[in-house]
C-alpha positions as CSV (number, residue, x, y, z in Angstrom):
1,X,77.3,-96.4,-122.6
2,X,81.2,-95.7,-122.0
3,X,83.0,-97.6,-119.8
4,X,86.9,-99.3,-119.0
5,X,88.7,-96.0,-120.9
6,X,91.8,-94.6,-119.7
7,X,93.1,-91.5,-119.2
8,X,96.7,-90.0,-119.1
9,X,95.2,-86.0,-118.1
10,X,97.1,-84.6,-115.2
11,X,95.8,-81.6,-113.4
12,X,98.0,-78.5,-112.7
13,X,98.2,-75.1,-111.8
14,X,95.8,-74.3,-115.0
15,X,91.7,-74.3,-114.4
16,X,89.4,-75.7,-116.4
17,X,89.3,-73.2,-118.8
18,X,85.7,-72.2,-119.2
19,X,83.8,-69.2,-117.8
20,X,80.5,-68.9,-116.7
21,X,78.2,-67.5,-119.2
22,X,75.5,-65.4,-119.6
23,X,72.2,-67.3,-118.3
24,X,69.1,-67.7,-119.9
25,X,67.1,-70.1,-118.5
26,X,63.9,-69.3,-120.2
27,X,65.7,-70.9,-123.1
28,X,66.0,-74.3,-121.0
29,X,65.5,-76.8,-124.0
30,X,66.4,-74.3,-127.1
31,X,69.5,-74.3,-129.0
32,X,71.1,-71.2,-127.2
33,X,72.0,-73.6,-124.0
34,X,73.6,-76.3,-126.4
35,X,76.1,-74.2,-127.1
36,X,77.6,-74.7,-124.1
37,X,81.0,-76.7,-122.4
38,X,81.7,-79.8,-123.6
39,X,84.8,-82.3,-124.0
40,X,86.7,-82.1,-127.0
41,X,85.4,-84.2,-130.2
42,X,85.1,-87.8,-128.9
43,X,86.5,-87.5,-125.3
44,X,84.4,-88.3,-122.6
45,X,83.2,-85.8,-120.4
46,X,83.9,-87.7,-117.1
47,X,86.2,-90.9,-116.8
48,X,86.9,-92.8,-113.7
49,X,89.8,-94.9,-114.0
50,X,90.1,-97.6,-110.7
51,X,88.4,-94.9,-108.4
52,X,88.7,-96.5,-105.4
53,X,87.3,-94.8,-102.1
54,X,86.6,-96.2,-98.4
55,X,84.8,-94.6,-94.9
56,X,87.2,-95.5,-92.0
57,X,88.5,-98.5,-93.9
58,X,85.5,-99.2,-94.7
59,X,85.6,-99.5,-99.0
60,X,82.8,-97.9,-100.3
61,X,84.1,-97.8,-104.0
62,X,85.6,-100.2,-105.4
63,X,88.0,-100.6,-108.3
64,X,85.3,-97.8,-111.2
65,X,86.2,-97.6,-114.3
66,X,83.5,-95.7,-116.3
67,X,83.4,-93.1,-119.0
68,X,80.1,-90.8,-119.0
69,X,80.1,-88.6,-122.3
70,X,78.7,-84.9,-122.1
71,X,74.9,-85.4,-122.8
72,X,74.4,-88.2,-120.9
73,X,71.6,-89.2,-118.9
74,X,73.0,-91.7,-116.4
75,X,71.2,-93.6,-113.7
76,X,72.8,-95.2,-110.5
77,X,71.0,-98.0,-109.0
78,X,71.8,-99.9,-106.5
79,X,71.0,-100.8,-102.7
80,X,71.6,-98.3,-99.5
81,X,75.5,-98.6,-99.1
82,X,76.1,-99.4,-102.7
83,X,78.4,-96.1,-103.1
84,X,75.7,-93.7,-104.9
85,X,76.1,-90.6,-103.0
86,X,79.2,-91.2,-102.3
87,X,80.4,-91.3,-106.1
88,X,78.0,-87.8,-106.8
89,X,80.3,-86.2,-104.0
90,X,83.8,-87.8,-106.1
91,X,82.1,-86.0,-108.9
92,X,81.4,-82.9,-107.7
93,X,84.5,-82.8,-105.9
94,X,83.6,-83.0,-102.6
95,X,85.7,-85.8,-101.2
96,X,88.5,-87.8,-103.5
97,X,89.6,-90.8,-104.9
98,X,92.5,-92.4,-102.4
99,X,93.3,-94.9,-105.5
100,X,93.0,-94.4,-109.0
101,X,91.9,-91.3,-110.7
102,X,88.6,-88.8,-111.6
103,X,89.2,-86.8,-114.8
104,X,86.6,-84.4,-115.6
105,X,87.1,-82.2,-118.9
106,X,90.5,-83.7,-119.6
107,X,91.8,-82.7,-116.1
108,X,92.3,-84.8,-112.9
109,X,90.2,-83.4,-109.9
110,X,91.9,-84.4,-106.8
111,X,92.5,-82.5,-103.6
112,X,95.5,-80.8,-104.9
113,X,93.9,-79.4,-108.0
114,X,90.7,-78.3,-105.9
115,X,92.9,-76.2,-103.6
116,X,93.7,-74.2,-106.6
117,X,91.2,-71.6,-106.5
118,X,90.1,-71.0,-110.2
119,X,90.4,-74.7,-110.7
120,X,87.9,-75.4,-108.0
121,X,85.5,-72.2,-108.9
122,X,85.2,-73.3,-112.4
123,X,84.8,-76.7,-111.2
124,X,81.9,-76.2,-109.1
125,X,80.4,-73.6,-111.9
126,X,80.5,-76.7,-114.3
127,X,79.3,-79.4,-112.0
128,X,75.5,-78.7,-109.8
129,X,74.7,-81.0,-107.4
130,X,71.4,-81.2,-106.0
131,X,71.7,-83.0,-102.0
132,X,68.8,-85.7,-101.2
133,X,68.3,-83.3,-98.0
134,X,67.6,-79.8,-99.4
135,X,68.2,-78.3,-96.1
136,X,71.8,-79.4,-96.2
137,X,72.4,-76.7,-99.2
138,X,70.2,-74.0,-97.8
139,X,71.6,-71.3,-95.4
140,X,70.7,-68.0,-96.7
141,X,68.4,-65.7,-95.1
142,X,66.2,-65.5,-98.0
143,X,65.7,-67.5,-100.9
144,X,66.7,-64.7,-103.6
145,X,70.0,-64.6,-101.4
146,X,69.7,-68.6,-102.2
147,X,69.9,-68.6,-105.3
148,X,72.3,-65.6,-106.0
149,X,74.9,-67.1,-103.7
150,X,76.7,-69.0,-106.2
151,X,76.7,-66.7,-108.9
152,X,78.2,-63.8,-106.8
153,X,81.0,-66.4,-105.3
154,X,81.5,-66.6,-109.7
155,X,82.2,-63.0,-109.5
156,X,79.3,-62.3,-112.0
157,X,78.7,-59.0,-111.7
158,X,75.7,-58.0,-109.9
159,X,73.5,-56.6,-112.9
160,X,73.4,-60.1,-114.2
161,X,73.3,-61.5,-111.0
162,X,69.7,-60.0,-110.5
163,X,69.1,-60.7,-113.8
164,X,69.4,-64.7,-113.5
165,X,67.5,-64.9,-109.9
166,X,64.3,-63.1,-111.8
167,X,65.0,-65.5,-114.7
168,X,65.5,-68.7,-112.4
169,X,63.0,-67.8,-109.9
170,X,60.2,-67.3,-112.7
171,X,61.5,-71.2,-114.2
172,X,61.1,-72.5,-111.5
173,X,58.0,-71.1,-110.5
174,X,59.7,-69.6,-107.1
175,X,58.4,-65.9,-107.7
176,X,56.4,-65.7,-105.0
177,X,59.0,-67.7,-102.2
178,X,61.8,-64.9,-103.0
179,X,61.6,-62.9,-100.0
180,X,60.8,-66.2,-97.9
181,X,63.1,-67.9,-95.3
182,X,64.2,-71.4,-96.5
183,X,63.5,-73.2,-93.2
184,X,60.3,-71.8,-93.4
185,X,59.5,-73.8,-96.8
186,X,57.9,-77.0,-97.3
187,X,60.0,-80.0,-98.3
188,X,58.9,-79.4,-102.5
189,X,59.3,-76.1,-102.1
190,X,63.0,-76.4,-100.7
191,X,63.8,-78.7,-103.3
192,X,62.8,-76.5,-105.9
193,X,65.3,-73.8,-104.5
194,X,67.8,-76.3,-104.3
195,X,67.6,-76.4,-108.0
196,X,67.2,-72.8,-108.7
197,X,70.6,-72.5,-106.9
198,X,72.4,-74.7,-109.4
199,X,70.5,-73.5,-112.2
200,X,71.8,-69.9,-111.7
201,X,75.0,-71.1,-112.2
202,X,74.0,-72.7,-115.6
203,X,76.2,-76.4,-115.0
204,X,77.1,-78.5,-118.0
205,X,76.1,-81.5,-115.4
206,X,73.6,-82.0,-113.2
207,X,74.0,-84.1,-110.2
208,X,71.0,-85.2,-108.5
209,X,70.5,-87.9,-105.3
210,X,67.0,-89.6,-104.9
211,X,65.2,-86.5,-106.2
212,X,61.8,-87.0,-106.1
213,X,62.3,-88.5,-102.4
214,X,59.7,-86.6,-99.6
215,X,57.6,-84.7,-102.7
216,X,54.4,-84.7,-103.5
217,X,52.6,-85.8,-106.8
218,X,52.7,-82.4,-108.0
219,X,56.1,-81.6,-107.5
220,X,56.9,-85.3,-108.6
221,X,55.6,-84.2,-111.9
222,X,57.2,-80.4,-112.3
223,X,60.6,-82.2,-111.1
224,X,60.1,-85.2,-114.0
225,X,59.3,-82.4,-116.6
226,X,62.4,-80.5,-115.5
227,X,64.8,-83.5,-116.1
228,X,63.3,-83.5,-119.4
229,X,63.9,-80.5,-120.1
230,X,67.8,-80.8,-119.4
231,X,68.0,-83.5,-121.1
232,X,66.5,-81.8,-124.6
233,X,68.7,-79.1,-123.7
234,X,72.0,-81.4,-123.9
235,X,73.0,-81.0,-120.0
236,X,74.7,-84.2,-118.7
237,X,72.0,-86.1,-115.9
238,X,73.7,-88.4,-113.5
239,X,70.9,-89.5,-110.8
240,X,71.1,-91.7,-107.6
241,X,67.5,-93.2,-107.3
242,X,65.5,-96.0,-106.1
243,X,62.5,-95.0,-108.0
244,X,61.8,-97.5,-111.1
245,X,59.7,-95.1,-112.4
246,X,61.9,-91.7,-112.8
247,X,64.8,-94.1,-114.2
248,X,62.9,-95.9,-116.9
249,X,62.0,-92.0,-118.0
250,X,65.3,-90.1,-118.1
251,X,68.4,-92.8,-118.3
252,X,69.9,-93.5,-121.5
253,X,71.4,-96.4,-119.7
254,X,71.5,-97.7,-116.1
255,X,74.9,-97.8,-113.9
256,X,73.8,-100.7,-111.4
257,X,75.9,-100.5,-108.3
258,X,76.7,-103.4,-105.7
259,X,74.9,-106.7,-105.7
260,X,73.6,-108.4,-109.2
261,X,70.1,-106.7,-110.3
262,X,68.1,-108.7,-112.6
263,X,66.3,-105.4,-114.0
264,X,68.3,-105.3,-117.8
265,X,65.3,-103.8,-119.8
266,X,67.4,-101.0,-121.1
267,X,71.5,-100.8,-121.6
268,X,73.6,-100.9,-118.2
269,X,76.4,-101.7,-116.7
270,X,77.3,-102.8,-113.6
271,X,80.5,-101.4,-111.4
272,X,81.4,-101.5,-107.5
273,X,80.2,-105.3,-107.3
């Protein structure tokens, strides 16, 4: 549990300076995928230093200061409201902080470092986030086009590119959706493109909101095995749930966010009060 660090990083005109690497995911879990990005020796990963962030005036976060360490398996909890989703989308830098500062890596992601192209490229390679709604990250015709999307906007070339959508779509057990439209899908199946798309692009972290919302029992149970698997593999888990059940199984500690909770059974803290 890291939390109340500060950071003096300042983003510039240099990206973050990994590269998207060759993916293997049939190796999810072995040692190849540890060797992988990661803050230097004792850094955290993330750090949030008086992140402050409001809709129309409306503050939704309030005053975070956290530190999240790569390898981390983080759960938010909290009430509807409480700033969840909203602090996935600081993460993944899809809106910004209007006070205080995000550092990810060592460098300050705001809206002037994301409008520099590599910065924001490797950015996105580094940081998956998986929507609540699956059809709000869906608009390919097909779902091979899905989930070779993000690689090509890498520029991987398109050898490899084929390469990880047979690996990806064979993990994920999506082999026989590939020529499928996504709109067509059901709501498990959708989700498990979702994540095929971010798991082509082979993110340090992995940003999910209320996964297992809308599935059934067994997709509940692939999607639980699946977190697991990250999580042996060293990948960073930061999840926005309601369910007591997926928390208690994947968080090395609980963020609580908004009103007191009385649920302390494992190590939290508590931030946006």
């Amino acid at each position: 549990m890291h939390t109340h660090g500060h950071s003096h990083a300042n983003a510039d005109e240099t990206a973050c300076t990994q590269s998207a690497e060759t993916l293997d995911p049939a190796h999810v879990g072995h040692q190849h995928l540890r060797e992988h990005h990661g803050a230097e020796e004792g850094r955290p990963l993330l750090e949030f230093e008086d992140l402050c962030y409001a809709y129309d005036e409306r503050p939704v976060l309030r005053h975070i200061d956290m530190h999240i360490h790569a390898g981390d398996s983080v759960v938010l909890m909290g009430d509807n409201g409480s700033g969840k989703s909203t602090l996935l989308k600081v993460i993944s830098g899809l809106i910004f902080a209007q006070k205080g500062s995000y550092v990810f890596d060592g460098q300050t992601v705001d809206e002037k470092a994301m409008k520099v192209s590599t910065f924001a490229k490797n950015l996105h390679q580094r940081i998956g986030f998986i929507f609540q709604d699956s059809d709000a990250q869906l608009f390919c015709a097909s779902v091979e086009d899905e989930v070779a999307f993000g690689p090509l906007q890498m520029g991987v070339s398109e050898q490899e590119v084929a390469q990880r959508v047979d690996d990806v779509c064979t993990l994920v057990g999506i082999e026989d959706l590939r020529k499928r439209a996504p709109y067509n899908l059901s709501g498990g199946e959708k989700k498990k493109v979702a994540i095929a798309c971010i798991l082509s692009m082979n993110p340090d972290v992995y940003c999910f909101d209320e996964p297992l919302n809308g599935l059934d029992q067994k997709t509940r149970a692939w999607l639980l095995g699946f977190l697991h698997e990250l999580k042996a593999a060293g990948k960073t888990l930061i999840i926005a749930t309601h369910d007591q059940s997926l928390a208690d199984e994947v968080a090395d500690y609980f963020v609580f966010m908004g009103s007191e909770h009385g649920y302390t059974d494992k190590p939290h803290i508590h931030i946006n009060r």
